[in-house]
N, C-alpha and C positions, 0 to 999 in steps of 0.2 A: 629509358629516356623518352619521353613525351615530343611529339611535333611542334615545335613551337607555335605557339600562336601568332608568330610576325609572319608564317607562315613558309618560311624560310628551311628546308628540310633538315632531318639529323641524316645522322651517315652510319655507315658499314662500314669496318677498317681492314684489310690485311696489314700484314706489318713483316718486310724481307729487312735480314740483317744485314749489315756491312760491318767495314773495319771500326776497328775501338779505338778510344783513348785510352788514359787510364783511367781502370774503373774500380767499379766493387771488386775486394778481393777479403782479405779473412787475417785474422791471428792466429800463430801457433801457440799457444799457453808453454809447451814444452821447451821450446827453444829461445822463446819471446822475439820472433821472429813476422814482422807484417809484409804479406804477402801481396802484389797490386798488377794487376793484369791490366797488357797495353796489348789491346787487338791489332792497334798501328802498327805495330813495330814487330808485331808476335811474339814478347817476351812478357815473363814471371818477372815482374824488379823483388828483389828479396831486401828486403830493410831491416836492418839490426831495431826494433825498439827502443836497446836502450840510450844504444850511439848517438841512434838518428844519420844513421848513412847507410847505403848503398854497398850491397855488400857480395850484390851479383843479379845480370842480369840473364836468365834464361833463357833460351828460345825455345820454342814448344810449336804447335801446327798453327794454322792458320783460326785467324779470328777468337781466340780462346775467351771462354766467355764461364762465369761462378762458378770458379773453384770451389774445393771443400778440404776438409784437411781430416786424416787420421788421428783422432787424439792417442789413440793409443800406441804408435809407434811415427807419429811425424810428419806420414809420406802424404804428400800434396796431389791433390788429382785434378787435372786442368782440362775439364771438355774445350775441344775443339771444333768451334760450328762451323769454320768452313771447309774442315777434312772427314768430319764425321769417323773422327776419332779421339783417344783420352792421352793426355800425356802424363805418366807419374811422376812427382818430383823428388827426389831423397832428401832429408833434411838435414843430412850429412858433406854428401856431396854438392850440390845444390843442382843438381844435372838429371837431367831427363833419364829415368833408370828404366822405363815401358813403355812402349806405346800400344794402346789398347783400343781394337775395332767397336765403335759404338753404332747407332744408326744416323740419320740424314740428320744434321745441325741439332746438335745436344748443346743445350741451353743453359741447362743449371745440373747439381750434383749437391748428395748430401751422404755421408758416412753414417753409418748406423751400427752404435756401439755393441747391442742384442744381438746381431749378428754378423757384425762383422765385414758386411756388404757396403760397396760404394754404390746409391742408385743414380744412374743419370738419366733426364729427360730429353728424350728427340723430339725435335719440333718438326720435324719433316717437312719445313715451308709452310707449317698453319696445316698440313693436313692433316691423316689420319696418327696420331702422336704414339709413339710407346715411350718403355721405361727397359735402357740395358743395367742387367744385375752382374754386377764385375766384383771378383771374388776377390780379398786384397789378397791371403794367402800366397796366391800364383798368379795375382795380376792378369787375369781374363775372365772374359763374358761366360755367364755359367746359366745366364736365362735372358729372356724378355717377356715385358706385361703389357698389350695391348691397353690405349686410354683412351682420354679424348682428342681435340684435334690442337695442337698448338700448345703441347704444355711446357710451360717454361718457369715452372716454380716446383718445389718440393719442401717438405716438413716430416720429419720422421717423428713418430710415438715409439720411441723401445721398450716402453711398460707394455702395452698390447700387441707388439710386433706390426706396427700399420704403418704406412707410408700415404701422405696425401701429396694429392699431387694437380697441381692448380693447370686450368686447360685455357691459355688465354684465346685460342681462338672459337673452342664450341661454349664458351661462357660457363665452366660447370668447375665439379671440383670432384675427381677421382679417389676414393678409400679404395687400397690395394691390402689385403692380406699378405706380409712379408715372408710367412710359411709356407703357404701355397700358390704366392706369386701370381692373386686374382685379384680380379678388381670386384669389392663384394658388395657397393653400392655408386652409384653418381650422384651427386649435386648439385643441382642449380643454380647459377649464384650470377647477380649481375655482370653485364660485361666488363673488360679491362683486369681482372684479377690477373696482375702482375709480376715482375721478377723477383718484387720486397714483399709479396702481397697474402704469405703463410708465418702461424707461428703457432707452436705446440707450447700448450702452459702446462708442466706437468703435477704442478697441485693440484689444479680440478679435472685435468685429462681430457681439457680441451682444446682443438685446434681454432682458433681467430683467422676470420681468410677478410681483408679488405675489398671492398666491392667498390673499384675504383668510381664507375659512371652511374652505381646506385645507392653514392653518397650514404654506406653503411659498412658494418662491422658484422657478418654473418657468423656465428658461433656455433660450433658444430661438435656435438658430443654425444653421450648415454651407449649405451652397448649395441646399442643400433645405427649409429653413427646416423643421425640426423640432423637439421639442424635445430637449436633448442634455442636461440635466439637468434631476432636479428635488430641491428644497434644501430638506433640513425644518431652520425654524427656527421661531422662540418663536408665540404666540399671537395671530392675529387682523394679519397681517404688512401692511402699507402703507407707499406714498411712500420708493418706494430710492433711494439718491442714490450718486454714484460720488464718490469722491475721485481724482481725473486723478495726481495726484502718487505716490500709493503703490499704484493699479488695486488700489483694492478697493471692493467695494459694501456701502454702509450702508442698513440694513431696519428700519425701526423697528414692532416687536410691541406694538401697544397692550392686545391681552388679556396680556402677560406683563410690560409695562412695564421691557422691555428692546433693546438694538437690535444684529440680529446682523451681524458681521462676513463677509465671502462675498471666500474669493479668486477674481480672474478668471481666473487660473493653470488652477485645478483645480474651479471652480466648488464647491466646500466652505466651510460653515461652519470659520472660522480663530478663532472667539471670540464672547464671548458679554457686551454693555456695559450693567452694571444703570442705568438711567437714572431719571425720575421717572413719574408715574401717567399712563395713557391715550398712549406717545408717539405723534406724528404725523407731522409737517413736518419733514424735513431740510434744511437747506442747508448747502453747502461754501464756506468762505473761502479762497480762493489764495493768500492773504497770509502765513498762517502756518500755513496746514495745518490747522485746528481745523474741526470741523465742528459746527454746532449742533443740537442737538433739538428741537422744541417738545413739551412735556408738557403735554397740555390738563387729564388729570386734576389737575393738582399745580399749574397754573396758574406755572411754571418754565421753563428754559432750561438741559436741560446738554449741558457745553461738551463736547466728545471733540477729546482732541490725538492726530489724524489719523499721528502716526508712531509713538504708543503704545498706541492705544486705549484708555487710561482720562479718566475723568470728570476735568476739570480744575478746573470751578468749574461753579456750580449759579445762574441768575439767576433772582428773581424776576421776572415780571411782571404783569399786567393781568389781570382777572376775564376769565375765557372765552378764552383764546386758541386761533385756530385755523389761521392760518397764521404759517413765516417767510420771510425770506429775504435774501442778500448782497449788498450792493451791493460788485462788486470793487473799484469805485477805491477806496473809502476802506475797506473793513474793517470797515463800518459794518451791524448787523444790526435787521432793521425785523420786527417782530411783530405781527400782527392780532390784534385784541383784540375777541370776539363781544360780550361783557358788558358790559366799563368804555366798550365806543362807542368807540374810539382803535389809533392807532396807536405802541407803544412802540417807542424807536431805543437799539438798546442799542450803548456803546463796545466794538472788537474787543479792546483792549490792555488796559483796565479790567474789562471784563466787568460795568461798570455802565450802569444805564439813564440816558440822558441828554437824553433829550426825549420829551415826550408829544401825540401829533397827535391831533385829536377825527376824528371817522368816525360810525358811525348804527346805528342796533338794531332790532330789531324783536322782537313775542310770537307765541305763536299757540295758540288753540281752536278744539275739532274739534267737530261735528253730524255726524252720520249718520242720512240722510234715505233709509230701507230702501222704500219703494214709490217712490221713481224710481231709487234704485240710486246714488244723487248723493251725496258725502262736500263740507260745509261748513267753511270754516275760515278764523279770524278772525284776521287778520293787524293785531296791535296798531298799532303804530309805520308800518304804510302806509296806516291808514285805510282796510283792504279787506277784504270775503269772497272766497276763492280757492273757486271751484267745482269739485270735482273729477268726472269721471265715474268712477266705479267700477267702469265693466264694464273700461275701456282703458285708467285709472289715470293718464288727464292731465290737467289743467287747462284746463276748457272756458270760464271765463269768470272775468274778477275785477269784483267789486262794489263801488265805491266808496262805504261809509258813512258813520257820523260819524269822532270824534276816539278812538282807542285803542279800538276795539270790544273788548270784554274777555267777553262770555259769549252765548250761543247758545240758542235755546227753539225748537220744531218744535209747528208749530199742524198736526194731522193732518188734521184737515177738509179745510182749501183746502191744505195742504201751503206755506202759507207759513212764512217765516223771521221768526226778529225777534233782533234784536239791542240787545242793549245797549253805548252807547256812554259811555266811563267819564270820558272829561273833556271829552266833549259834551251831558251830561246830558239825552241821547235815545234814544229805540230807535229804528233804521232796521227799515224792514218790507222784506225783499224778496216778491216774488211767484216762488214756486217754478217756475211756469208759464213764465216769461220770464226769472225768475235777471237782474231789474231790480230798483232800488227802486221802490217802490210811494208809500211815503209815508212821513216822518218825527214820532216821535210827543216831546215835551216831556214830563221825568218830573224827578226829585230830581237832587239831585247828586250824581256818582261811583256811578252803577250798577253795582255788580256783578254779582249772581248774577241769574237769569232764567226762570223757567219756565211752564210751559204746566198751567192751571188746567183737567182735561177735566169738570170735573161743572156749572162754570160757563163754557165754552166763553171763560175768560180767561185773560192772561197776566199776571203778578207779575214784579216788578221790586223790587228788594232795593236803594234808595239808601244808600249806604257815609257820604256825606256829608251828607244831610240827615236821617238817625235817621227815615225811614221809608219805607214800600212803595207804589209807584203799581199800582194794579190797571187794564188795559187791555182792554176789549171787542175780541173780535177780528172782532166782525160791522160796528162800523163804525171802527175802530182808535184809539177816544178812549178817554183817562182818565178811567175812570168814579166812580173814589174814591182818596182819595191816607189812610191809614193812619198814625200814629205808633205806632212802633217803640221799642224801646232804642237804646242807644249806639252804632251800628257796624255796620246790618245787613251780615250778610255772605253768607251762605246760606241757602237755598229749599227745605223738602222738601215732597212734596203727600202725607198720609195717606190712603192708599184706603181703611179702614175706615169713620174719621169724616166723610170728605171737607175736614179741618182745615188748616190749612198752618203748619208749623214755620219762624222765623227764628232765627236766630243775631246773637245781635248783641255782639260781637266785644269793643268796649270797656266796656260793663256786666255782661259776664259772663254774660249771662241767653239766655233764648229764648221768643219772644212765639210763642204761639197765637191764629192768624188762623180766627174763622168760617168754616163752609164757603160763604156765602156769599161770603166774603173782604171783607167792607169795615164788621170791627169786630175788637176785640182780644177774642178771648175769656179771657184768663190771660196774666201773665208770671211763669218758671218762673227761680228763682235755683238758677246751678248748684255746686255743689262743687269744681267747677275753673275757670282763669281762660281769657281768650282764646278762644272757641270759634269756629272756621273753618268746618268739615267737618259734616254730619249726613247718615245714614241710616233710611228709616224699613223694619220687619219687618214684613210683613202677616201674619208667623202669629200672631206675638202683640202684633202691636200696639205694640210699642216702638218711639221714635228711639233710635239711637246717637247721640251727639256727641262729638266728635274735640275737645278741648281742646288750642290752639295752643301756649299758654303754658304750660301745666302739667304737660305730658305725663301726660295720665288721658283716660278716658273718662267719659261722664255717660249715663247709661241712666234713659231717661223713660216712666214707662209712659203708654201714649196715651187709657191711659180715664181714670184719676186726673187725667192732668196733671201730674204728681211726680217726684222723681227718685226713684227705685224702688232706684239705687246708682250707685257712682262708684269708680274701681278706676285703677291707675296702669297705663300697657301702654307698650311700646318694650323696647328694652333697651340700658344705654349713656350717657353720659352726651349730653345735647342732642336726645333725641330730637325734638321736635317735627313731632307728629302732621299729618299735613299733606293727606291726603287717606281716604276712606271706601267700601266700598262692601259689599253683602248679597248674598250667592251663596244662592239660594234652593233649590240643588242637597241642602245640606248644612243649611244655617240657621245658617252663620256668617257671621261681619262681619270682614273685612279692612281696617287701618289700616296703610296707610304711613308710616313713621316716614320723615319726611326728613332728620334730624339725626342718625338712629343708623343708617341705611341697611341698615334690616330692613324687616320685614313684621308689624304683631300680629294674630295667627288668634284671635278672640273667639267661645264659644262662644256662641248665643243661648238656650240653655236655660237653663245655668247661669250666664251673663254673669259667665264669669270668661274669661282670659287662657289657652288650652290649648297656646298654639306661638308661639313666635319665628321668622320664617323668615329667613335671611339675603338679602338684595339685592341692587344697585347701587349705585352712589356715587349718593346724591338722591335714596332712590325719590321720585317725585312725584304720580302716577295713578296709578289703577285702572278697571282692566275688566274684567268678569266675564262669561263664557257661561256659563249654569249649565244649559245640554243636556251638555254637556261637562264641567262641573263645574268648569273649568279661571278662573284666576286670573291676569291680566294686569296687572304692574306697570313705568312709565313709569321707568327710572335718567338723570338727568341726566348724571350725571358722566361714565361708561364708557361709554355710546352702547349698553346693551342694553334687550330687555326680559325681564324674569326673567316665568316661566311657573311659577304654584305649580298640582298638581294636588291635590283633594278630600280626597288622603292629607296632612296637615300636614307638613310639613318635607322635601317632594319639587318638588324646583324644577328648571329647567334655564334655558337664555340663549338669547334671539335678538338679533341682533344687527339693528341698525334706525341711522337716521342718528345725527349729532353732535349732543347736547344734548337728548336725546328728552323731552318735556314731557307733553304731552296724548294721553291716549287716548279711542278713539271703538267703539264695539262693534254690529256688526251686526247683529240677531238674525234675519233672513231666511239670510243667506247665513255666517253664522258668523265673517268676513271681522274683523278687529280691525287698524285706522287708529293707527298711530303716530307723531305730528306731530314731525319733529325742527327744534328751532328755530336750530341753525347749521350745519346740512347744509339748512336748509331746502327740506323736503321731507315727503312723508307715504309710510310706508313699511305696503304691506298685508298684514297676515300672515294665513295661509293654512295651516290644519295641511295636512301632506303627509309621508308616508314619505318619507324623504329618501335621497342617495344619488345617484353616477353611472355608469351602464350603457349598454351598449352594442344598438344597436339594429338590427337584422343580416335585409337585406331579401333574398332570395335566389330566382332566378330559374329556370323550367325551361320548356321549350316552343320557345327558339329555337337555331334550326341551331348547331354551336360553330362551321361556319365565318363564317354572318353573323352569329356574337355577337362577333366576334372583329374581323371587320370594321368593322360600326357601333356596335356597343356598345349600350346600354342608360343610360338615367338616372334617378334617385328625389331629387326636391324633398320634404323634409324641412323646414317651418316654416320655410322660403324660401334654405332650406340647399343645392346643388345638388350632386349627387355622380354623376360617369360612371364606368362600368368597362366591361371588355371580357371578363370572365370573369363567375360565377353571381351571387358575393355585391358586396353593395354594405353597408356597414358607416359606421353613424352615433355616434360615441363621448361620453362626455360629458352624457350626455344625464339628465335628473331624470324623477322618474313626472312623469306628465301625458297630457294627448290634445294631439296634434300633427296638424295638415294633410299629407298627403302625395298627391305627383303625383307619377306612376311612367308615362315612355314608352318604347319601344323601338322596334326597326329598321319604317324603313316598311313598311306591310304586318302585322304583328301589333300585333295587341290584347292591352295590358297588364294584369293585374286590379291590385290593390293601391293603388289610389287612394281616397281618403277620409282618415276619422279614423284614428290611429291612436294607442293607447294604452297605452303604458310604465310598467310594473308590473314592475320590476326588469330585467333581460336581457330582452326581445322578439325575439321572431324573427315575421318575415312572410313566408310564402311569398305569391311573384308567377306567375301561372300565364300563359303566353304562349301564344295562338293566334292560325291566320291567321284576318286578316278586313278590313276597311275600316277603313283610319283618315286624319285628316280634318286638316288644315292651319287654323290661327287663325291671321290677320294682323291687327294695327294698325298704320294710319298717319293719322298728324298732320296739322295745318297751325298755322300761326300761330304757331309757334315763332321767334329769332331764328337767322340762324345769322352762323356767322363764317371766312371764308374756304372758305365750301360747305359747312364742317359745321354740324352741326341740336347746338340747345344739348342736351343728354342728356334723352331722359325714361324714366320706367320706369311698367310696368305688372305688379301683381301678379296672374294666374291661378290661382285655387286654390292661392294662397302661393306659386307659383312663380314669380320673378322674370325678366322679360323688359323690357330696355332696348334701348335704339340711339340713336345721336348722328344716324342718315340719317332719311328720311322714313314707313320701316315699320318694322317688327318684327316675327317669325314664332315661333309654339311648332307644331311640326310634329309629325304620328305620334301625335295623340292620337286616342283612341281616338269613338264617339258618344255623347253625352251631353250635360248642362247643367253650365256651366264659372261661376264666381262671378270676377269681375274688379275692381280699383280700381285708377286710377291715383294712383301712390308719390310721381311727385315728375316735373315742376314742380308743384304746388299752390297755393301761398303768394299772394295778391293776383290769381288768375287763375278767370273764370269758365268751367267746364271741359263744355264736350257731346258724347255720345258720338249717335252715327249706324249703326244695324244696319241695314239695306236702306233699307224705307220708315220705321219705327219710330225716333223720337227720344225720347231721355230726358233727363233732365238730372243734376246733379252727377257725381260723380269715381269713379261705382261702379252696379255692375249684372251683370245675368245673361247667357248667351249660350246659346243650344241648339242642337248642332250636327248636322243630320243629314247634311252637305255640309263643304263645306271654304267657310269665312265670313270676312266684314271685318269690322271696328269701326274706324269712323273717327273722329275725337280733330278735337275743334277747340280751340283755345287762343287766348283771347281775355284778354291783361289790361285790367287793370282799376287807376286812378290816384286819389288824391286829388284830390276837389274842395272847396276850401275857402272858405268863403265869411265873410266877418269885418263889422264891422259895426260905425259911428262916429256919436255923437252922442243915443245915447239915454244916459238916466241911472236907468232902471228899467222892471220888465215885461218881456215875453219878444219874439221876433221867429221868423219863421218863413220859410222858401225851400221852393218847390214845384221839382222837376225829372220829369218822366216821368212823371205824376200822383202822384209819393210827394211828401206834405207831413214835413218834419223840423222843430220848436219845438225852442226852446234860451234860456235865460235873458236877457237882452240883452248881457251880456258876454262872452259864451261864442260861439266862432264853430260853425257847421256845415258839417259834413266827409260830404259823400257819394261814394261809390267808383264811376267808371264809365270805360268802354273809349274808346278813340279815336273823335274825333268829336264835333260842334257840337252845342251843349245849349242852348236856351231856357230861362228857368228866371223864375219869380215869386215876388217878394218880400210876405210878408202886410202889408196896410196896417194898420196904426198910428195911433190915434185922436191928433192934437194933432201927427202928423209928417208929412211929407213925405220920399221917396227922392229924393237928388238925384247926377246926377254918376254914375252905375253906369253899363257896358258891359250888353248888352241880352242877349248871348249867354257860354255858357265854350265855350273851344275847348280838346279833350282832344287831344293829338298827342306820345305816348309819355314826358309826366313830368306830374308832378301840376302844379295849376293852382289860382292865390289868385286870387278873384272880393270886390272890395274894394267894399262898398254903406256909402253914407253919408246918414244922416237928419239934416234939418233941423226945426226947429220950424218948424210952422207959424203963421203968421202972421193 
């Protein structure tokens, strides 16, 4: 992607998961059984085909994200991204029959018939990525394949045993040998290659990878796995799907809202199918050749007859759709529906809808918490806050609060959270420190808006349904005054001038002025316009803006008067409704999202009139503002971007961010702007950056061309591994950025060119080679499983550089002296992990080495099991188990779960005033599976 010429920068993305909807899931042919994963909720819905009902719903781990299914015997394997484990499903039972250790947030999974193996992708938070090999046999891990960084797609070849494997975050495309569980080349391929974004044709034995952000069709084949085409077609390209009957492949362009046609003949665009708004999802019918679309934007179904390629019929269906798919035996087409919560079954022969399955939803708001680096986000419909880290962009923790948390406030003191729960009518406090809850506070009903009071060190709570504002001390977190309001509070602004606070209250029309002490009404201000949602306040002069819901205007208050100073209509279009606010201090204008007319109004604050219209996305919905930058960040629900307006009015450009992008969240430490997409759910971080892919060209002088030629040389590149036997070693593909790099060569010389290295268009490195001492690193293990004398896989990352073994060592040889940074990759998941350097012991999965010798690090691997402890006959109060001197309390219906390694546990139950423990085992015995410890209290007597 090119710098725009408005000048206006492209962006860098990370992308951290959260909870699901219901999303993509899969067919069983065997059982005619459609499978649909709800991360919300963390269940499998299993749907009879040919019923059309609901016929069980699963629960599996956390966040379960593309399933895959065994055709040969049934069984369903469900990665879990936020347990970083696999759940199997029986197709009999319809019940969780395994649960299988994968690595950090496994993404996607494909069954591969040639051998028998389920692979799944770890996304490891966008870092360095592998692939766990899980045997179905015996249902466990039998290897892992170090990849790229962030891969979240896969496509299996079983004619030549390959597995490809799509790397969304290092922009490439991974060929693994399924034989020898190597990866035997990388590919370049523009950024965005996403979760629809492979597909293996096996008439011509080629893999099609969609290159979402360079608007082409990369085709990748010959015995050297290269690529042999690359295919420009429409805008923003995802989810190809082949037609077996006429070998051609359908690509559906969501930025052009068309879907191109690609013979496998000649790999060329053969045609070009105008379809409806945002396409996405393909699937093919074998019944009569028709292949479907799904168009998220236009919330539709068009049909394409597969031997004409024109549009046949157009179907509606359901609010939000985001997946389809065909059931072959009947013909019958089953639609995900993000919005309406359901599943639509549409007729093949009618092309109408003929049953509707309920399924699950979820919202989400974003905090961004700039002195830990911590991104907050409030996951409605699962009753959670999703913690993200910021530095690593994954999910470090989720919070169970009340019911529909709906808004977010940041006490900067203690760095705690609070939340408003909107049909819990409470605010949950987390402690920033522990990213626990802390305490739960009683407020109005249907909390909406939330904010952080700094001149009287309280928080404000805007109740929707009880017409007024609970004011919360955050020194000791009680309700210190409860305020009547007008009709509807709906929003919170705090005035820094007066230290006043502005409500909006939504169904009178009005907006009450709160005391700065906040617990009296100082005025209520009747506005000009109806429905107010949105407000702004201007610290140079002193005004709120207010965003009128209903009436598409704005209401300008002056904040010393108390007045409406004017009132002016802004959108353009009919429906606009004004739907979000915010003051770019840069300039001293006020941007309004129009959600109805899917523009932008640029408000001049001098003049408080209306100077610009900007065009947007379908729904803008947020705003974010940097005003170092000057730059204007607006949330499109519809299209899945975010439009970037800069300082100059009417200069905008797009980034592209997940499915249904809602809330924005804005850094001001790091510049960093948080875009929560609610049915790709995920938080997508945009990052300005000169954009672009270049090549990054290491090149070597110092060794003999006869031992260069012999041993060769290697350069680790952001865990990327490249040998040659000639100067240059050549890294393609590549974005600006600072990259990790290890550079070794023939034993005996010392390589320079290890460290950062930083890409700023074309790079060239020179590597200088002299003789000198270089020094051998060995790890080896123990406590690993093995299975017919091989050691299950582990990997260890050295200064990004990837080092595995299935045996009991592993060697990086030829480097040079120095202090080397290490972590182990992968097993990790439920295992307490120590490393061992001579006399010196450390602990966790990471640490330094300094080598003036040739050194070990020894690896112990110890798991570690559920102990569960459950508890019968109390009827209230809490109860407590001590094991190892760690005490854990738990409500009294709540059992307690502590994790510990093989081996006989003592453990004490806390007494209980009025009971007695009667009937309990005295010890747990841990011996390689988790373990229930059953205590039961009597009254005493």
């Amino acid at each position: 992607m090119e710098v725009p010429s408005s000048g206006v920068p492209a962006y860098a993305t990370d992308v951290a998961d959260l909870d699901e909807h219901p999303s993509p899931g899969a067919i069983d042919p065997e059982n005619n059984y459609l499978y649909v994963l709800d991360s919300d909720s963390n269940f499998v819905y299993v749907i009879n085909a040919t019923s059309y009902t609901n016929v069980a719903n699963v629960s599996v781990g956390t966040n379960p994200y593309g399933l895959s299914v065994d055709t040969t015997n049934g069984y369903v394997y469900v990665p879990n991204s936020g347990e970083a484990n696999l759940s199997v499903l029986s197709p009999t039972t319809n019940s969780v029959v395994a649960t299988v250790n994968v690595g950090n947030n496994p993404y996607a999974s494909a069954y591969d018939p040639s051998d028998g193996y389920v692979y799944v992708a770890n996304r490891n938070g966008n870092g360095p990525g592998n692939i766990s090999v899980i045997s179905t046999s015996n249902q466990s891990t039998v290897g892992w394949i170090p990849v790229g960084a962030g891969p979240d797609a896969l496509a299996v070849d079983p004619l030549d045993g390959e597995l490809f494997v799509s790397n969304y975050a290092s922009c490439s495309i991974s060929v693994v040998n399924t034989t020898f569980s190597t990866v035997v080349t990388t590919i370049p391929i523009a950024c965005n290659p996403g979760a629809n974004s492979l597909l293996f044709d096996p008439a011509n034995d080629e893999i099609y990878a969609a290159a979402f952000d360079g608007n082409a069709v990369v085709a990748i084949g010959g015995n050297n796995r290269s690529v042999v085409a690359t295919i420009p077609v429409g805008a923003n390209p995802d989810a190809p799907a082949l037609d077996p009957l006429t070998g051609e492949v359908y690509v559906s362009n969501s930025g052009s809202g068309n879907v191109s046609v690609i013979s496998q003949t000649n790999d060329k665009v053969v045609t070009s199918v105008t379809v409806g708004a945002g396409p996405g999802s393909i699937a093919f019918d074998p019944l009569d050749d028709d292949l479907y679309v799904l168009n998220g934007g236009s919330d539709n179904v068009s049909v394409i007859d597969g031997s004409t390629n024109e549009v046949v019929a157009s179907v509606p269906c359901e609010l939000g759709a985001v997946s389809i798919h065909v059931d072959d035996h009947s013909g019958n087409i089953f639609v995900v529906n993000y919005d309406a919560d359901d599943v639509t079954v549409v007729n093949w022969t009618t092309n109408e809808a003929v049953a509707t399955i309920p399924a699950g939803h979820v919202y989400h708001v974003v905090l961004v918490d700039a002195p830990t680096n911590t991104v907050y986000v409030a996951n409605t419909a699962s009753d959670s806050v999703a913690v993200v880290n910021a530095t690593y962009g994954n999910v470090s923790s989720t919070v169970h609060v009340g019911v529909a948390p709906d808004a977010l406030a940041l006490d900067p003191s203690s760095n705690d959270i609070y939340v408003s729960n909107f049909d819990s009518a409470n605010v949950s406090v987390i402690a920033g420190a522990t990213n626990t809850v802390a305490t739960t506070i009683a407020v109005g009903q249907l909390p909406w808006d939330i904010i952080y009071n700094p001149t009287q060190g309280t928080v404000m709570s805007a109740n929707f349904g009880s017409d007024n504002v609970s004011v919360i001390s955050t020194a000791n977190n009680t309700v210190v005054s409860t305020i009547p309001v007008g009709n509807g509070p709906r929003s919170l602004v705090f005035d820094s001038m007066n230290d006043d606070v502005y409500v909006t209250n939504y169904f009178s029309s009005t907006v009450t002025v709160l005391s700065p002490s906040g617990d009296s009404v100082l005025t209520t201000i009747d506005l000009h316009g109806s429905g107010p949602r949105s407000l702004v306040f201007d610290p140079v002069n002193g005004y709120v803006y207010v965003a009128d819901y209903d009436s598409d205007s704005m209401d300008v208050i002056n904040g010393s008067s108390n007045s409406v100073e004017t009132s002016f209509a802004i959108g353009a279009g009919p429906g606009n409704v004004p739907n979000a606010i915010g003051y770019d201090s840069a300039d001293g204008d006020i941007f309004v999202a129009n959600w109805g007319s899917g523009n932008v109004s640029i408000v001049n604050a001098s003049s408080n009139s209306v100077i610009a219209t900007v065009a947007a996305g379908g729904w803008p919905y947020s705003i974010a503002i940097d005003n170092l930058t000057d730059l204007v960040y607006v949330s499109n629900q519809v299209n899945d971007t975010v439009t970037v307006i800069s300082g100059d009015p009417g200069i905008a450009s797009y980034v592209d961010v997940g499915s249904r992008s809602s809330t924005l969240g804005f850094d001001d430490a790091s510049g960093n702007v948080y875009a929560v997409s609610g049915a790709s759910n995920s938080v997508t971080v945009l990052r300005p950056a000169a954009s672009g892919l270049y090549n990054g060209t290491f090149t070597e002088s110092g060794v003999p061309t006869k031992t260069l030629s012999k041993d060769g040389w290697t350069v680790v590149l952001d865990g990327t591994a490249e040998h040659s036997t000639g100067p240059n070693i050549v890294f393609g593909g590549l974005t600006n950025g600072t990259y990790p790099a290890l550079v070794t060569g023939p034993s005996g010389f010392e390589m320079t060119g290890s460290g950062l290295v930083t890409v700023r268009g074309p790079t060239a490195v020179g590597v200088m080679a002299t003789r000198g001492k270089t020094v051998t690193l060995t790890f080896s293990e123990k406590g690993l499983p093995k299975t017919a004398g091989v050691v299950q896989g582990w990997c260890v990352a050295v200064d990004d550089a990837p080092v595995c073994s299935t045996t009991g060592s592993a060697k990086l040889r030829n480097l040079t002296e120095g202090t080397y940074s290490y972590s182990v990759q992968s097993p990790l998941l439920g295992q307490n992990i120590t490393q061992k350097i001579g006399a010196t012991v450390t602990y966790g999965a990471s640490g330094t080495v300094t080598l003036t010798k040739s050194a070990s690090v020894h690896l112990t691997f110890a798991y570690r099991y559920a102990v569960t402890f459950t508890e019968s006959g109390l009827t209230g109060g809490s109860w407590s188990v001590t094991v190892r001197g760690v005490t854990v309390t738990k409500p009294y219906d709540e059992a307690i779960v502590l994790s510990e390694t093989n081996g006989t546990y003592g453990y004490k139950v806390g007494a209980i005033s009025g009971y007695t423990k009667s009937g309990s085992p005295t010890k747990a015995m841990v011996d390689g599976t988790g373990v229930t410890v059953a205590v039961a209290f009597i009254v005493r007597k």
